[in-house]
C-alpha positions as a Python dict, from the first residue, in 0.01 Angstrom:
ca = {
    (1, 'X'): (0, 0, 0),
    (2, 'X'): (116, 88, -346),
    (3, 'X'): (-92, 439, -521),
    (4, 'X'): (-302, 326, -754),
    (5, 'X'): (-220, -40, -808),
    (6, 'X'): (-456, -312, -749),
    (7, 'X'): (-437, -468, -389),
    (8, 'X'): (-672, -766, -454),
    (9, 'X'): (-496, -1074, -309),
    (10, 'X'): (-387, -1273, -704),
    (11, 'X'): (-144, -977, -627),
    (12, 'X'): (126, -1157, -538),
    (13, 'X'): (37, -1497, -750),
    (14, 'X'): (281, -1504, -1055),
    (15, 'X'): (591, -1430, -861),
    (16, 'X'): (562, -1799, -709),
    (17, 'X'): (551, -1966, -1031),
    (18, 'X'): (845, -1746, -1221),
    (19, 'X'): (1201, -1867, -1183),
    (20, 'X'): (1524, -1736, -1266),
    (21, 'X'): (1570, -1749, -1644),
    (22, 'X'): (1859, -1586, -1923),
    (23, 'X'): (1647, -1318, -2066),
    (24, 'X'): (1728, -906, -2093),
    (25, 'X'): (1637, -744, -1767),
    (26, 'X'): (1449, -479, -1939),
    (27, 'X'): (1167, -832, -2018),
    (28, 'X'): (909, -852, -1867),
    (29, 'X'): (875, -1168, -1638),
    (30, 'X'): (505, -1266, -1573),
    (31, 'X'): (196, -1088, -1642),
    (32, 'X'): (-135, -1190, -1412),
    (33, 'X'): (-434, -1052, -1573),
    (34, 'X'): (-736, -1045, -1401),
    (35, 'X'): (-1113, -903, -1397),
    (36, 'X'): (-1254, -906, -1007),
    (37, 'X'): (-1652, -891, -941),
    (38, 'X'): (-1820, -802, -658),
    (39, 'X'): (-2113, -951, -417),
    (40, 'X'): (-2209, -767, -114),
    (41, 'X'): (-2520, -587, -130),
    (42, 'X'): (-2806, -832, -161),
    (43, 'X'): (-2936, -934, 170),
    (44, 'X'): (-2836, -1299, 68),
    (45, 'X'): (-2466, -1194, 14),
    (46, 'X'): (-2475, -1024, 410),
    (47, 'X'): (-2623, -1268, 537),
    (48, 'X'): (-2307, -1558, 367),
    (49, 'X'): (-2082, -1303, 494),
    (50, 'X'): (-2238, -1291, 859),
    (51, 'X'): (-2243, -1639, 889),
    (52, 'X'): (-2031, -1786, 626),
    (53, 'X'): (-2046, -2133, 494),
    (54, 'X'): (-1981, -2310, 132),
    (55, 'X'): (-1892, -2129, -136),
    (56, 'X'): (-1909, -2263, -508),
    (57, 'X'): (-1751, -2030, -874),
    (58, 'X'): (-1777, -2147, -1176),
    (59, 'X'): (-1679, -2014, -1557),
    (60, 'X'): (-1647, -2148, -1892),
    (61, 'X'): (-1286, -2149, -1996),
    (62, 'X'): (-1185, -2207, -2360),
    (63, 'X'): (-843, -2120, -2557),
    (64, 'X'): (-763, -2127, -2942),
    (65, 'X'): (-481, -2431, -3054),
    (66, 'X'): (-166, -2159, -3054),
    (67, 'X'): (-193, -2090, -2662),
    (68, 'X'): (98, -2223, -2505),
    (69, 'X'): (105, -2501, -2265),
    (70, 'X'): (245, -2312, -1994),
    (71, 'X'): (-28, -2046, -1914),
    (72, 'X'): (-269, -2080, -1601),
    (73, 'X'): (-583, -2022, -1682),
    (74, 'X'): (-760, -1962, -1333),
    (75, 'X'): (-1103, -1858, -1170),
    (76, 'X'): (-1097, -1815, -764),
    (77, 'X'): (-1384, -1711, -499),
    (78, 'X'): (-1233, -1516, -177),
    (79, 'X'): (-1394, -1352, 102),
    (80, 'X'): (-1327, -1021, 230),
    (81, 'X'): (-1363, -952, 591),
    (82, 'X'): (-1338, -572, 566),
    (83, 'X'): (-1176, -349, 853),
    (84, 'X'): (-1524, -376, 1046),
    (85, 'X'): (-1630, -585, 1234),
    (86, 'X'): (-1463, -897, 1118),
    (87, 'X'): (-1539, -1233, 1189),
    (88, 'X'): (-1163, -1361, 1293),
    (89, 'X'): (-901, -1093, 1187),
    (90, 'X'): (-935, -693, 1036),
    (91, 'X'): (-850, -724, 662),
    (92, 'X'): (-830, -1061, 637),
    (93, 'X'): (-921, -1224, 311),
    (94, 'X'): (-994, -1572, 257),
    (95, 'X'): (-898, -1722, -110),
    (96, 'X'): (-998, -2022, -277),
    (97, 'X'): (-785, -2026, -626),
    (98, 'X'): (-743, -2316, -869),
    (99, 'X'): (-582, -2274, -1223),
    (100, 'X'): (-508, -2518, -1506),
    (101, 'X'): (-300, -2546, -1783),
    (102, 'X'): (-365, -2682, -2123),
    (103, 'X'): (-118, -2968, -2079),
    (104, 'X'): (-321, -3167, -1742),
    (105, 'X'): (-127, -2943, -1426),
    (106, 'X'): (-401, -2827, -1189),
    (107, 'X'): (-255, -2561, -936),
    (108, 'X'): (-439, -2547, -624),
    (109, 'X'): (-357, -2232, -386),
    (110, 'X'): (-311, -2404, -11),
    (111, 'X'): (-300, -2200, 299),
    (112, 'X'): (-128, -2336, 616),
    (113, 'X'): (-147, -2299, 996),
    (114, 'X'): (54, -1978, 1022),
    (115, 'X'): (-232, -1811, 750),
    (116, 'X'): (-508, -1978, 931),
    (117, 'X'): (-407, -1798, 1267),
    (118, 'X'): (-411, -1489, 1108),
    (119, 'X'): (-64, -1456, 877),
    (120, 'X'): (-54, -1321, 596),
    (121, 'X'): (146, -1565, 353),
    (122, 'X'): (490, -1438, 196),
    (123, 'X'): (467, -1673, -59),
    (124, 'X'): (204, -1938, -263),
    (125, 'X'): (223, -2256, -119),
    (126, 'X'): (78, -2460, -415),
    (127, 'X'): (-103, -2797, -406),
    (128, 'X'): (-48, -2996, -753),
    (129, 'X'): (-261, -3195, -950),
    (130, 'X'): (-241, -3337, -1279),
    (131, 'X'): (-549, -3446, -1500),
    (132, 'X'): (-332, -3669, -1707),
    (133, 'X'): (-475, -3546, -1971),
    (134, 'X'): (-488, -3267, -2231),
    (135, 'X'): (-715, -3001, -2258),
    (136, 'X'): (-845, -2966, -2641),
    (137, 'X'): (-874, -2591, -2812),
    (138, 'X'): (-1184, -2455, -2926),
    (139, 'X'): (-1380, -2619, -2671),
    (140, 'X'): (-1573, -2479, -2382),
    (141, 'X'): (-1480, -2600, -2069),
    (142, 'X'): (-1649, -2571, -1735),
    (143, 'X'): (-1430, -2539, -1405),
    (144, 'X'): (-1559, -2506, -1070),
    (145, 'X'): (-1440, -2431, -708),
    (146, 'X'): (-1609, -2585, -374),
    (147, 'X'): (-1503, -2398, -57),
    (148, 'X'): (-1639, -2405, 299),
    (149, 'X'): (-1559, -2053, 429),
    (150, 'X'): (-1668, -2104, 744),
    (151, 'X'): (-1421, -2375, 836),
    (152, 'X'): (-1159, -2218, 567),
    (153, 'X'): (-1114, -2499, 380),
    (154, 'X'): (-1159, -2611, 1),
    (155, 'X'): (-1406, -2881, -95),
    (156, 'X'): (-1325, -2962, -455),
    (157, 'X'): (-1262, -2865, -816),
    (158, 'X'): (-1463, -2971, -1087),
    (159, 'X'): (-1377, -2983, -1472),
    (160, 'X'): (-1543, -3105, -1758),
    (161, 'X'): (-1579, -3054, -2136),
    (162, 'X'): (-1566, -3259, -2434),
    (163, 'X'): (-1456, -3648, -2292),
    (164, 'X'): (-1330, -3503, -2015),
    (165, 'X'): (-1481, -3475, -1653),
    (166, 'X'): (-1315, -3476, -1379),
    (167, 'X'): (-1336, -3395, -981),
    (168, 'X'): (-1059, -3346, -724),
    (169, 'X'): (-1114, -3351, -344),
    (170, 'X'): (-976, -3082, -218),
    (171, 'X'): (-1091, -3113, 156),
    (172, 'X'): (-771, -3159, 322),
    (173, 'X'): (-618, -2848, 170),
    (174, 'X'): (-708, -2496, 351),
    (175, 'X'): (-784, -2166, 229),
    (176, 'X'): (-495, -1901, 201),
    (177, 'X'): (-503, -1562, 339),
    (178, 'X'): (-229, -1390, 117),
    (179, 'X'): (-303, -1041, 172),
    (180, 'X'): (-401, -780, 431),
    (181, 'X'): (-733, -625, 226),
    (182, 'X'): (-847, -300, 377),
    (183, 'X'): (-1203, -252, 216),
    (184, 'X'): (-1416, -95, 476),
    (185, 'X'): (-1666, -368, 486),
    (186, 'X'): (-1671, -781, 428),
    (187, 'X'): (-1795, -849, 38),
    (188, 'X'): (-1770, -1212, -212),
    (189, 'X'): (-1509, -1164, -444),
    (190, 'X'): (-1513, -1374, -763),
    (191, 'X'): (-1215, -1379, -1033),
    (192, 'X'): (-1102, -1502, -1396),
    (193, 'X'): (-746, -1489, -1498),
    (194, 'X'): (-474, -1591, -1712),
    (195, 'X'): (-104, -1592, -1582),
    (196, 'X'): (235, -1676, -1730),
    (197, 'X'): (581, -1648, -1618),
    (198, 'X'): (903, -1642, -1862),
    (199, 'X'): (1071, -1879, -1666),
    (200, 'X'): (854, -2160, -1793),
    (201, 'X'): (796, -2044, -2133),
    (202, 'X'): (893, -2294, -2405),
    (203, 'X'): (718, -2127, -2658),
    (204, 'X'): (575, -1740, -2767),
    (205, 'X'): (229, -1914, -2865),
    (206, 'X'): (-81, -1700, -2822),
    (207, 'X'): (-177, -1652, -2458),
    (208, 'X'): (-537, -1566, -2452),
    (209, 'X'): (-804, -1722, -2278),
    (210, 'X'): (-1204, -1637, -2310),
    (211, 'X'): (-1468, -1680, -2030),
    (212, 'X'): (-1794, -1687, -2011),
    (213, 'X'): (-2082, -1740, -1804),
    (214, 'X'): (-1917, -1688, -1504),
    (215, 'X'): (-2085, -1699, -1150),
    (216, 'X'): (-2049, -1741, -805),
    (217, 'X'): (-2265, -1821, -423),
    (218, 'X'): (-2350, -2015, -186),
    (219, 'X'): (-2429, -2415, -210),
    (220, 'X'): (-2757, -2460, 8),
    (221, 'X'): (-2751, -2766, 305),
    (222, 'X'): (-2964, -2987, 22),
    (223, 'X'): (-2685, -2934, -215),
    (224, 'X'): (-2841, -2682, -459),
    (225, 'X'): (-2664, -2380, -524),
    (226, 'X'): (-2817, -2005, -491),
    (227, 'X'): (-2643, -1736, -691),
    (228, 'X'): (-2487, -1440, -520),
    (229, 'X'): (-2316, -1343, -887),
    (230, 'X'): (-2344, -1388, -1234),
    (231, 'X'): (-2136, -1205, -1550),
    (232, 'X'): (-2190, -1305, -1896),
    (233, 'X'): (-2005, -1006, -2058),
    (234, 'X'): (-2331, -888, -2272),
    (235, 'X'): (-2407, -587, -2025),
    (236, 'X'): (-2058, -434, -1977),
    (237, 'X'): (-1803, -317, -2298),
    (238, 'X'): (-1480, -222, -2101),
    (239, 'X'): (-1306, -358, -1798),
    (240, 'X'): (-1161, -25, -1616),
    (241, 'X'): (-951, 17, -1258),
    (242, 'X'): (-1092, -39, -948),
    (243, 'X'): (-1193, 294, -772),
    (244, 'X'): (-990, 250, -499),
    (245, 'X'): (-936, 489, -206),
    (246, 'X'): (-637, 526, 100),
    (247, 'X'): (-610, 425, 400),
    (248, 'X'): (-939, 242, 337),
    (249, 'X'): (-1078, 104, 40),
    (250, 'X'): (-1453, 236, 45),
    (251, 'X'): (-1691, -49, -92),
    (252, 'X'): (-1978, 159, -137),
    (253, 'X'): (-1734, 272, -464),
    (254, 'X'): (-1791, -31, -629),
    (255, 'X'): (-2088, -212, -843),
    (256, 'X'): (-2220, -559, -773),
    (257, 'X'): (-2222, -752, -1095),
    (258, 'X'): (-1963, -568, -1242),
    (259, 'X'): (-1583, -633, -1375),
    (260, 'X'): (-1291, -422, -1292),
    (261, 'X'): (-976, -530, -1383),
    (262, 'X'): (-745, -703, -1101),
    (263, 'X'): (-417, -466, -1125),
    (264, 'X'): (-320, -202, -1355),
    (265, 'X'): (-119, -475, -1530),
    (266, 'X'): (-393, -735, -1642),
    (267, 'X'): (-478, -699, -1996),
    (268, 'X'): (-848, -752, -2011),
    (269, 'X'): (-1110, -704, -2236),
    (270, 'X'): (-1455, -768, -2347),
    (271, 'X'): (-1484, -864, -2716),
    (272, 'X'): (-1778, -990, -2944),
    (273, 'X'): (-1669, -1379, -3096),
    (274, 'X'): (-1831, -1588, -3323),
    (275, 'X'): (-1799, -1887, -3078),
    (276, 'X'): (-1930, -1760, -2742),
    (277, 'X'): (-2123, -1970, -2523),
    (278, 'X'): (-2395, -1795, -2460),
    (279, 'X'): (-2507, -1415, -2642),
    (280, 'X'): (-2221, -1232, -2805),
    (281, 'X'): (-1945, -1158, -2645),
    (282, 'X'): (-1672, -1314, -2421),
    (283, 'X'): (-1416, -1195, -2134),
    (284, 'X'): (-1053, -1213, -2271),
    (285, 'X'): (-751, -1243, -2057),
    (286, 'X'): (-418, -1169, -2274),
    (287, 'X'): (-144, -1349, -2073),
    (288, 'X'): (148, -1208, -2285),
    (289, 'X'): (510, -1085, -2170),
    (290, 'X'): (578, -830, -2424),
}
Protein backbone atom coordinates (compact mmCIF):
# COMPACT_ATOMS: atom_id res chain seq x y z
CA UNK A 1 0.00 0.00 0.00
CA UNK A 2 1.24 3.25 -1.41
CA UNK A 3 1.42 6.55 1.56
CA UNK A 4 -1.09 8.64 0.89
CA UNK A 5 -2.52 7.61 -2.46
CA UNK A 6 -5.97 6.50 -2.94
CA UNK A 7 -6.48 2.62 -2.69
CA UNK A 8 -10.14 2.55 -3.89
CA UNK A 9 -10.36 -0.26 -6.50
CA UNK A 10 -10.83 2.38 -10.18
CA UNK A 11 -7.11 2.32 -9.00
CA UNK A 12 -5.86 0.33 -11.40
CA UNK A 13 -8.65 1.15 -14.30
CA UNK A 14 -6.87 3.43 -16.93
CA UNK A 15 -3.79 1.36 -17.24
CA UNK A 16 -6.03 -1.34 -19.16
CA UNK A 17 -7.26 0.99 -21.66
CA UNK A 18 -3.72 2.97 -22.42
CA UNK A 19 -1.46 1.49 -25.07
CA UNK A 20 1.89 2.11 -26.19
CA UNK A 21 1.97 5.41 -28.10
CA UNK A 22 5.10 8.01 -29.61
CA UNK A 23 4.79 10.71 -27.10
CA UNK A 24 7.77 12.33 -24.62
CA UNK A 25 8.15 10.15 -21.59
CA UNK A 26 8.00 13.06 -19.34
CA UNK A 27 3.63 13.00 -20.75
CA UNK A 28 1.50 12.05 -18.88
CA UNK A 29 -0.45 8.86 -20.07
CA UNK A 30 -3.99 8.60 -18.53
CA UNK A 31 -5.56 10.48 -15.84
CA UNK A 32 -8.72 8.64 -13.86
CA UNK A 33 -10.49 11.18 -11.90
CA UNK A 34 -12.82 10.23 -9.51
CA UNK A 35 -15.12 11.44 -6.43
CA UNK A 36 -16.05 8.16 -4.08
CA UNK A 37 -19.20 8.37 -1.55
CA UNK A 38 -19.89 6.45 1.18
CA UNK A 39 -23.00 4.27 2.66
CA UNK A 40 -22.56 2.39 5.79
CA UNK A 41 -24.10 3.80 8.72
CA UNK A 42 -27.85 3.70 8.32
CA UNK A 43 -29.31 0.56 9.65
CA UNK A 44 -30.62 -0.06 6.00
CA UNK A 45 -27.02 0.12 4.56
CA UNK A 46 -25.88 -2.83 7.50
CA UNK A 47 -28.41 -4.61 7.03
CA UNK A 48 -27.56 -4.75 2.50
CA UNK A 49 -24.19 -5.38 3.69
CA UNK A 50 -25.18 -8.35 6.13
CA UNK A 51 -27.18 -9.91 3.72
CA UNK A 52 -26.43 -8.47 0.41
CA UNK A 53 -28.60 -8.54 -2.60
CA UNK A 54 -29.30 -6.04 -5.75
CA UNK A 55 -27.70 -3.10 -6.01
CA UNK A 56 -28.83 -0.19 -8.45
CA UNK A 57 -26.43 3.71 -9.10
CA UNK A 58 -27.49 6.06 -11.07
CA UNK A 59 -26.16 9.83 -12.20
CA UNK A 60 -26.86 12.31 -14.74
CA UNK A 61 -23.98 12.56 -17.13
CA UNK A 62 -23.69 15.46 -19.60
CA UNK A 63 -20.51 16.92 -21.62
CA UNK A 64 -20.13 20.24 -23.70
CA UNK A 65 -19.61 19.58 -27.90
CA UNK A 66 -15.48 19.99 -27.61
CA UNK A 67 -15.07 16.75 -25.33
CA UNK A 68 -13.34 14.27 -27.22
CA UNK A 69 -14.71 11.04 -28.31
CA UNK A 70 -12.32 9.02 -26.55
CA UNK A 71 -13.00 9.80 -22.79
CA UNK A 72 -14.99 7.29 -20.46
CA UNK A 73 -17.28 8.84 -18.67
CA UNK A 74 -18.19 6.23 -15.83
CA UNK A 75 -20.32 5.80 -12.55
CA UNK A 76 -19.77 2.25 -10.59
CA UNK A 77 -21.38 0.79 -7.18
CA UNK A 78 -18.83 -1.70 -5.23
CA UNK A 79 -19.06 -3.31 -2.00
CA UNK A 80 -16.55 -3.37 0.60
CA UNK A 81 -16.23 -6.32 2.79
CA UNK A 82 -13.89 -4.73 5.34
CA UNK A 83 -11.12 -6.81 7.30
CA UNK A 84 -14.00 -7.99 9.77
CA UNK A 85 -15.95 -10.28 9.58
CA UNK A 86 -16.42 -10.71 5.92
CA UNK A 87 -18.91 -12.46 4.15
CA UNK A 88 -16.49 -14.60 1.62
CA UNK A 89 -12.88 -13.14 1.74
CA UNK A 90 -10.98 -10.22 4.24
CA UNK A 91 -10.69 -7.09 2.00
CA UNK A 92 -12.45 -8.16 -0.68
CA UNK A 93 -14.32 -5.63 -2.74
CA UNK A 94 -16.93 -6.31 -5.12
CA UNK A 95 -17.22 -3.71 -8.26
CA UNK A 96 -19.84 -3.12 -10.62
CA UNK A 97 -18.33 -0.37 -13.24
CA UNK A 98 -19.77 0.67 -16.60
CA UNK A 99 -18.43 3.74 -18.63
CA UNK A 100 -19.38 5.25 -21.99
CA UNK A 101 -18.00 7.27 -24.46
CA UNK A 102 -19.51 9.97 -26.51
CA UNK A 103 -19.09 8.04 -29.77
CA UNK A 104 -21.67 4.62 -28.74
CA UNK A 105 -18.61 2.22 -26.83
CA UNK A 106 -20.06 1.02 -23.52
CA UNK A 107 -17.20 -0.56 -21.31
CA UNK A 108 -18.44 -2.99 -18.92
CA UNK A 109 -15.83 -4.14 -16.06
CA UNK A 110 -16.21 -8.28 -16.02
CA UNK A 111 -14.77 -10.35 -13.30
CA UNK A 112 -13.93 -14.06 -13.91
CA UNK A 113 -13.65 -17.33 -11.96
CA UNK A 114 -10.16 -16.76 -10.58
CA UNK A 115 -11.73 -13.12 -8.94
CA UNK A 116 -14.83 -14.86 -7.93
CA UNK A 117 -12.77 -17.43 -5.76
CA UNK A 118 -11.15 -14.83 -4.13
CA UNK A 119 -8.25 -13.27 -6.71
CA UNK A 120 -7.58 -10.23 -6.94
CA UNK A 121 -7.47 -9.32 -10.81
CA UNK A 122 -4.02 -8.07 -12.38
CA UNK A 123 -5.69 -6.59 -15.04
CA UNK A 124 -9.48 -5.22 -16.42
CA UNK A 125 -11.04 -7.76 -18.25
CA UNK A 126 -13.57 -5.56 -20.20
CA UNK A 127 -16.96 -6.54 -21.66
CA UNK A 128 -17.86 -4.24 -24.85
CA UNK A 129 -20.85 -2.79 -25.99
CA UNK A 130 -21.69 -0.37 -28.49
CA UNK A 131 -24.97 1.82 -28.56
CA UNK A 132 -24.59 2.45 -32.21
CA UNK A 133 -25.22 5.58 -31.63
CA UNK A 134 -23.90 9.00 -30.60
CA UNK A 135 -24.28 10.67 -27.53
CA UNK A 136 -25.38 14.53 -28.17
CA UNK A 137 -23.59 17.54 -25.97
CA UNK A 138 -25.43 19.67 -23.77
CA UNK A 139 -27.82 17.12 -22.87
CA UNK A 140 -28.43 15.38 -19.60
CA UNK A 141 -28.17 11.91 -19.69
CA UNK A 142 -29.19 9.31 -17.18
CA UNK A 143 -27.01 6.02 -16.76
CA UNK A 144 -27.68 3.34 -14.44
CA UNK A 145 -26.05 0.11 -13.02
CA UNK A 146 -28.11 -3.18 -11.86
CA UNK A 147 -25.99 -5.56 -9.75
CA UNK A 148 -26.93 -8.56 -7.59
CA UNK A 149 -24.19 -8.58 -4.90
CA UNK A 150 -25.19 -11.43 -3.39
CA UNK A 151 -24.63 -13.74 -6.32
CA UNK A 152 -21.76 -11.21 -7.69
CA UNK A 153 -23.10 -10.65 -10.78
CA UNK A 154 -24.34 -7.54 -12.93
CA UNK A 155 -27.95 -7.20 -13.98
CA UNK A 156 -27.97 -4.39 -16.50
CA UNK A 157 -27.12 -0.87 -17.62
CA UNK A 158 -29.53 1.58 -18.44
CA UNK A 159 -29.13 4.87 -20.58
CA UNK A 160 -31.36 7.32 -21.77
CA UNK A 161 -31.60 11.01 -22.77
CA UNK A 162 -32.84 12.94 -25.58
CA UNK A 163 -34.05 9.99 -28.44
CA UNK A 164 -32.03 7.77 -26.91
CA UNK A 165 -32.89 4.87 -24.38
CA UNK A 166 -31.37 2.06 -24.15
CA UNK A 167 -30.84 -1.20 -21.80
CA UNK A 168 -28.13 -3.88 -21.87
CA UNK A 169 -28.37 -7.25 -20.03
CA UNK A 170 -25.64 -7.66 -18.27
CA UNK A 171 -26.53 -10.95 -16.34
CA UNK A 172 -24.06 -13.24 -17.70
CA UNK A 173 -21.13 -10.99 -16.87
CA UNK A 174 -19.76 -11.15 -13.06
CA UNK A 175 -18.59 -8.67 -10.73
CA UNK A 176 -14.74 -7.97 -10.46
CA UNK A 177 -12.79 -7.95 -7.36
CA UNK A 178 -9.70 -5.81 -8.49
CA UNK A 179 -8.29 -4.87 -5.30
CA UNK A 180 -7.46 -6.06 -1.79
CA UNK A 181 -9.43 -2.99 0.29
CA UNK A 182 -8.42 -2.92 3.92
CA UNK A 183 -11.18 -0.61 5.52
CA UNK A 184 -11.88 -1.98 8.89
CA UNK A 185 -15.47 -2.62 8.27
CA UNK A 186 -17.89 -3.62 5.03
CA UNK A 187 -19.53 -0.09 3.58
CA UNK A 188 -21.54 0.78 -0.25
CA UNK A 189 -19.27 2.57 -2.26
CA UNK A 190 -20.69 4.69 -5.10
CA UNK A 191 -18.43 6.55 -7.86
CA UNK A 192 -18.42 9.17 -10.87
CA UNK A 193 -15.48 9.47 -13.12
CA UNK A 194 -13.96 10.52 -16.22
CA UNK A 195 -10.85 8.63 -17.68
CA UNK A 196 -8.63 9.02 -20.74
CA UNK A 197 -5.56 7.44 -21.92
CA UNK A 198 -3.04 9.07 -24.62
CA UNK A 199 -2.88 6.08 -26.46
CA UNK A 200 -6.34 6.60 -27.88
CA UNK A 201 -6.36 10.23 -28.12
CA UNK A 202 -7.15 11.59 -31.61
CA UNK A 203 -7.79 14.83 -30.49
CA UNK A 204 -6.84 17.54 -27.33
CA UNK A 205 -10.73 18.45 -27.15
CA UNK A 206 -12.03 19.44 -23.73
CA UNK A 207 -12.32 16.50 -21.35
CA UNK A 208 -14.79 17.46 -18.76
CA UNK A 209 -17.76 15.80 -17.75
CA UNK A 210 -20.58 17.17 -15.11
CA UNK A 211 -22.82 14.97 -12.84
CA UNK A 212 -25.53 15.39 -11.06
CA UNK A 213 -28.07 13.86 -9.04
CA UNK A 214 -26.24 11.02 -8.31
CA UNK A 215 -27.46 8.08 -6.02
CA UNK A 216 -27.20 4.72 -5.09
CA UNK A 217 -29.19 1.36 -2.93
CA UNK A 218 -30.85 -1.35 -2.91
CA UNK A 219 -33.78 -2.47 -5.53
CA UNK A 220 -36.60 -4.00 -3.19
CA UNK A 221 -38.10 -7.84 -4.24
CA UNK A 222 -41.28 -5.69 -5.88
CA UNK A 223 -38.83 -3.87 -7.98
CA UNK A 224 -38.82 -0.42 -6.30
CA UNK A 225 -35.70 0.96 -5.31
CA UNK A 226 -34.81 2.35 -1.59
CA UNK A 227 -31.98 4.84 -1.38
CA UNK A 228 -28.90 4.09 0.66
CA UNK A 229 -27.18 7.46 -1.06
CA UNK A 230 -27.88 10.49 -2.68
CA UNK A 231 -25.32 13.65 -3.78
CA UNK A 232 -26.54 16.52 -5.64
CA UNK A 233 -23.43 18.76 -5.12
CA UNK A 234 -25.56 21.76 -3.39
CA UNK A 235 -24.33 20.78 0.25
CA UNK A 236 -20.56 20.25 -0.30
CA UNK A 237 -18.01 23.12 -2.14
CA UNK A 238 -14.70 21.07 -2.37
CA UNK A 239 -13.85 17.48 -3.05
CA UNK A 240 -10.66 16.79 -0.63
CA UNK A 241 -8.47 13.30 0.03
CA UNK A 242 -9.77 10.55 1.66
CA UNK A 243 -8.59 10.38 5.38
CA UNK A 244 -7.02 7.35 5.09
CA UNK A 245 -5.03 5.48 7.77
CA UNK A 246 -2.19 2.27 7.70
CA UNK A 247 -2.35 -0.89 8.05
CA UNK A 248 -6.13 -0.36 8.23
CA UNK A 249 -8.24 2.08 6.73
CA UNK A 250 -10.57 3.24 9.74
CA UNK A 251 -14.21 3.87 8.36
CA UNK A 252 -15.42 5.61 11.24
CA UNK A 253 -12.98 8.53 9.40
CA UNK A 254 -15.26 9.01 6.80
CA UNK A 255 -18.85 10.84 6.19
CA UNK A 256 -21.87 9.16 4.64
CA UNK A 257 -23.18 11.37 1.90
CA UNK A 258 -20.10 12.89 1.25
CA UNK A 259 -17.43 13.14 -1.83
CA UNK A 260 -13.78 12.62 -1.50
CA UNK A 261 -11.87 12.44 -4.37
CA UNK A 262 -10.77 8.80 -5.71
CA UNK A 263 -6.76 9.27 -5.84
CA UNK A 264 -4.60 12.16 -5.38
CA UNK A 265 -4.61 12.35 -9.19
CA UNK A 266 -8.40 12.92 -10.09
CA UNK A 267 -9.11 16.43 -10.83
CA UNK A 268 -12.45 17.07 -9.28
CA UNK A 269 -14.47 19.80 -8.46
CA UNK A 270 -17.73 21.22 -7.53
CA UNK A 271 -18.74 24.27 -9.61
CA UNK A 272 -22.01 26.43 -9.90
CA UNK A 273 -23.41 26.15 -13.97
CA UNK A 274 -26.07 27.74 -15.57
CA UNK A 275 -27.35 24.35 -16.92
CA UNK A 276 -27.51 22.01 -13.89
CA UNK A 277 -30.15 19.61 -13.49
CA UNK A 278 -31.35 20.21 -10.48
CA UNK A 279 -30.22 23.49 -7.84
CA UNK A 280 -26.94 25.11 -8.72
CA UNK A 281 -24.15 23.40 -9.00
CA UNK A 282 -22.66 20.27 -10.68
CA UNK A 283 -19.71 17.62 -9.99
CA UNK A 284 -16.91 18.10 -12.65
CA UNK A 285 -14.47 15.48 -13.61
CA UNK A 286 -11.45 17.08 -15.75
CA UNK A 287 -10.09 14.07 -17.71
CA UNK A 288 -7.03 15.97 -19.13
CA UNK A 289 -3.29 14.69 -19.70
CA UNK A 290 -1.44 17.81 -19.25
Amino acid sequence: MRRRRVLLSLAALVAAIVVVCVSPIWARQSRLSAAVGFAQQSADAQSFLRAPGVGYVQAYVRFNDDMPDDVIMAIDQEMLEGVASPLRFKGADWMALVGVQRAGGVWVTAGTPATASGTPSNERNWKIFDLKTRLLPDIWYRMRIEADFGARHFRGFTIEGGDLKRTIDLTDVMLDYPNYMPFSRSSMTYFVAAMRGRGMMRRAGTPLVYFDDVEGGIIRPDGTDHRLFFADFEKQTTVTKQPLSSPVIDLNAYRDGVWYLERDESIFTIQQVPFARSGRFVGVADANLD
